[in-house]
C-alpha positions as CSV (number, residue, x, y, z in Angstrom):
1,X,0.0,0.0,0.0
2,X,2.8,2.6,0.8
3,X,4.5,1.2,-2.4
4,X,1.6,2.6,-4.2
5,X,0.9,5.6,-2.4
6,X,4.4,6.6,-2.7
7,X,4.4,6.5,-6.0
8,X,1.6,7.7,-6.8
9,X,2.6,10.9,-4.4
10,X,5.8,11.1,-6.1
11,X,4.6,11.2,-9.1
12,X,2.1,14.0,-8.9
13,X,4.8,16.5,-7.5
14,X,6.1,16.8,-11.4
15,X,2.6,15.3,-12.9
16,X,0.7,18.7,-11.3
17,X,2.8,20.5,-14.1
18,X,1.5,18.7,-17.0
19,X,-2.3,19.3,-16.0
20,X,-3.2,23.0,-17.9
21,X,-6.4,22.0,-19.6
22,X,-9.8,23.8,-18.2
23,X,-11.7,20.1,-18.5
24,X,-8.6,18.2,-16.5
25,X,-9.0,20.5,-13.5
26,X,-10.4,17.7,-11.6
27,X,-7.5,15.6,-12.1
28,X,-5.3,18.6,-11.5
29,X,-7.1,18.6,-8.5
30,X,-6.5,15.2,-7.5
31,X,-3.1,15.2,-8.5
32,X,-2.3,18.2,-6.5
33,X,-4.3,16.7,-3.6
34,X,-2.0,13.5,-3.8
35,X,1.2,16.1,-4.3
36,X,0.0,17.9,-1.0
37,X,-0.6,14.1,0.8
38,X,3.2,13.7,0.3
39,X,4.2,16.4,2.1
40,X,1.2,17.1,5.0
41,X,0.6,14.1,7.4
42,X,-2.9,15.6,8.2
43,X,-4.2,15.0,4.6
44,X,-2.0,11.8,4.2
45,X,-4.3,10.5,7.2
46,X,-6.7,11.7,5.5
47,X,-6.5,10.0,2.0
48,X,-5.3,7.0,3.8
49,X,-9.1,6.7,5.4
50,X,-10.5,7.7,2.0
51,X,-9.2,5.1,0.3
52,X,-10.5,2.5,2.9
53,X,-14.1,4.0,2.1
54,X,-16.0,2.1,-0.3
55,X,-18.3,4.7,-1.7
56,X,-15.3,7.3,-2.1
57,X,-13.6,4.2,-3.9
58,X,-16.7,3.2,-6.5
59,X,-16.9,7.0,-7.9
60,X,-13.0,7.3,-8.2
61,X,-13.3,3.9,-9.9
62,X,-16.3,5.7,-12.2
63,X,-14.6,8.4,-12.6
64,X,-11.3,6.3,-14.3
65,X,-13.5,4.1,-16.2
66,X,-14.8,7.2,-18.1
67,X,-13.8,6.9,-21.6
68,X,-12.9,10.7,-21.7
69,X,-10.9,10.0,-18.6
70,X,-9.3,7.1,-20.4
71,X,-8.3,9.3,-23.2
72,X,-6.4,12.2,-21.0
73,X,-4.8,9.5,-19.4
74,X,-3.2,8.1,-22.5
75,X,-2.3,11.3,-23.4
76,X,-0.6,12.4,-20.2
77,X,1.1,9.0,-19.9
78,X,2.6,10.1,-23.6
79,X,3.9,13.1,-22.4
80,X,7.7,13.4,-21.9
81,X,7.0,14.9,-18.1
82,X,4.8,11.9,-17.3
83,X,7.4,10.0,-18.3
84,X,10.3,11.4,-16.8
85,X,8.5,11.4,-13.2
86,X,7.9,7.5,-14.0
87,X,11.5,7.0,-14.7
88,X,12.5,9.0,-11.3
89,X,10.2,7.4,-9.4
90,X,11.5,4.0,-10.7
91,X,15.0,5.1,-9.9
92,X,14.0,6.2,-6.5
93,X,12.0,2.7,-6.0
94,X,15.2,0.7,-7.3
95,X,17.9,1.7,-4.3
96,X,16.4,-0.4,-1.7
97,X,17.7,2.5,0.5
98,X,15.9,5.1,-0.6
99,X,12.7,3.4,-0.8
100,X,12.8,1.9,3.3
101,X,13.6,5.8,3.9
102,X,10.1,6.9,1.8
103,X,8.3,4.2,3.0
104,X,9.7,4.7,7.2
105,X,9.2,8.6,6.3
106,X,5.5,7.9,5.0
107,X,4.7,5.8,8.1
108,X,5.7,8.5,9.8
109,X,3.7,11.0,8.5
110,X,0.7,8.5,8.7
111,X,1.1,8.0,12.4
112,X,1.4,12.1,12.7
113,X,-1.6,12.6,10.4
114,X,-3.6,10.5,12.7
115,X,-3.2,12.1,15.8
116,X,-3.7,15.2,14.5
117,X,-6.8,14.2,13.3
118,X,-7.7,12.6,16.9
119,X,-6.6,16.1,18.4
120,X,-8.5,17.7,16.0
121,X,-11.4,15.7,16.6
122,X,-11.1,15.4,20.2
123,X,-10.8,18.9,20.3
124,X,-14.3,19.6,18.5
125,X,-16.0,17.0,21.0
126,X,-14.8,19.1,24.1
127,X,-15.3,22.3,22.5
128,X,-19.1,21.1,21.8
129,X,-19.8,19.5,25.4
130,X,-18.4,22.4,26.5
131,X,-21.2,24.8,24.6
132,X,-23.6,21.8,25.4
133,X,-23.0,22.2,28.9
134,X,-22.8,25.9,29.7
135,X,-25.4,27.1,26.9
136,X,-29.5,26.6,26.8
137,X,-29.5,27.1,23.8
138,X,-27.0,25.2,22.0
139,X,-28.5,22.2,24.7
140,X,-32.0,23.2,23.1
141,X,-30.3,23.1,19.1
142,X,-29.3,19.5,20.3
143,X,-32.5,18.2,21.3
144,X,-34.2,20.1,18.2
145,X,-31.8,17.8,16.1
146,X,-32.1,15.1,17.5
147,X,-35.9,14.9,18.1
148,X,-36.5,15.3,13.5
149,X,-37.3,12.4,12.3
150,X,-34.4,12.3,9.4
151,X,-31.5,12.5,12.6
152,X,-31.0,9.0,12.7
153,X,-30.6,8.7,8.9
154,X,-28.6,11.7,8.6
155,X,-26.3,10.5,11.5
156,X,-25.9,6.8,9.9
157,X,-25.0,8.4,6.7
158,X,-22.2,10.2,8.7
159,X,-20.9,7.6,10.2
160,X,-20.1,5.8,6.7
161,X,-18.0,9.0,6.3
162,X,-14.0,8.3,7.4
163,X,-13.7,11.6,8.7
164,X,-17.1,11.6,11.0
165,X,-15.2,7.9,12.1
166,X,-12.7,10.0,13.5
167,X,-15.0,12.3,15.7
168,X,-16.1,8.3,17.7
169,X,-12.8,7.0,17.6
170,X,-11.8,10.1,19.5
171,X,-15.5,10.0,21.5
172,X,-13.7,6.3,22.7
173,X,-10.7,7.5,23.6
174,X,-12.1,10.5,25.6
175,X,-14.5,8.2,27.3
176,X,-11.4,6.8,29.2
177,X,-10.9,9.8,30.9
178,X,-12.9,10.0,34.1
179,X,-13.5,14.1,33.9
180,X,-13.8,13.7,30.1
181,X,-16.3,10.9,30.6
182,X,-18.5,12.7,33.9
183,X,-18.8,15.6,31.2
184,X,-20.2,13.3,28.6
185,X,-22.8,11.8,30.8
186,X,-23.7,15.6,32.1
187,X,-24.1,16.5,28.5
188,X,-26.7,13.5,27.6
189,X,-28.7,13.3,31.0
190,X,-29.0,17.1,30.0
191,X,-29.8,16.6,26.5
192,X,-32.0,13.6,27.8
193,X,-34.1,16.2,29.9
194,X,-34.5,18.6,26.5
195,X,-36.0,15.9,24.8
């Protein structure tokens, strides 16, 4: 998987060049998306979760089945920058060196990413039992919310979402710290007696 990812990161940092057409701006897009992955841990983390969803995964798989998609593709892999950032990146991938140093660095990154993604979630959940606790009226939002009849569909339609996944994995995690966990259980008996 970091194999892949490597290249493919590796590849975009030249590839992001080649991109100047109006109808490839998605791809530029993307391609600058997976240049920016190889160099920010947060969005690393980020497309490393991505790519573990299967929805995300069926429309990129769309997407590159599109015979227009297809036909940019060919053309791109034609071009001489597409292929000198293949032959770097195979030279790179051939010294057994460099590549345990990309694929060590990209772990790395990875395990970075992911805790600033838990901070950042963990930080959100505080922030809102915090707003919960000491405001009426957020408390009063909350039950409004949760009391319409499309919450539980909306909310199980989040959860399929990697980055919502985050927001409980943190939820977890906080839940093993006592004052954490009393403020939790304030927030819902509070939220209880809204309802």
């Amino acid at each position: 998987m970091f194999r892949k990812l490597l290249i493919l990161a590796l590849s975009a940092t030249s590839l992001s060049v080649c991109f100047a057409q109006d109808h490839l701006r998605d791809i530029q897009a993307g391609m600058e998306g997976l240049k920016n992955a190889g160099q920010d841990p947060e969005m690393l983390a980020q497309l490393m979760r991505d790519m573990q969803d299967p929805e995300m995964m069926a429309q990129a798989k769309a997407m590159m089945d599109d015979p227009k998609f297809k036909a940019e593709m060919k053309k791109l892999q034609n071009s001489k920058e597409f292929k000198n950032s293949v032959k770097a990146t195979q030279e790179m991938l051939s010294d057994p060196g460099k590549q345990a140093e990309m694929e060590a660095k990209m772990e790395h990154m990875l395990k970075v990413g992911n805790d600033k993604i838990k901070k950042t979630a963990a930080g959100t959940l505080d922030s809102t039992m915090e707003a919960m606790l000491n405001n009426k009226d957020v408390m009063n939002d909350m039950a409004e919310m949760v009391k319409d009849p499309n919450f539980k569909k909306q909310f199980d339609e989040m959860m399929k979402d990697p980055s919502f996944r985050a927001y409980m994995e943190s939820m977890q995690d906080m839940m093993k710290d006592p004052s954490k966990k009393a403020k939790f259980e304030q927030a819902a008996a509070g939220l209880k007696a809204a309802l």
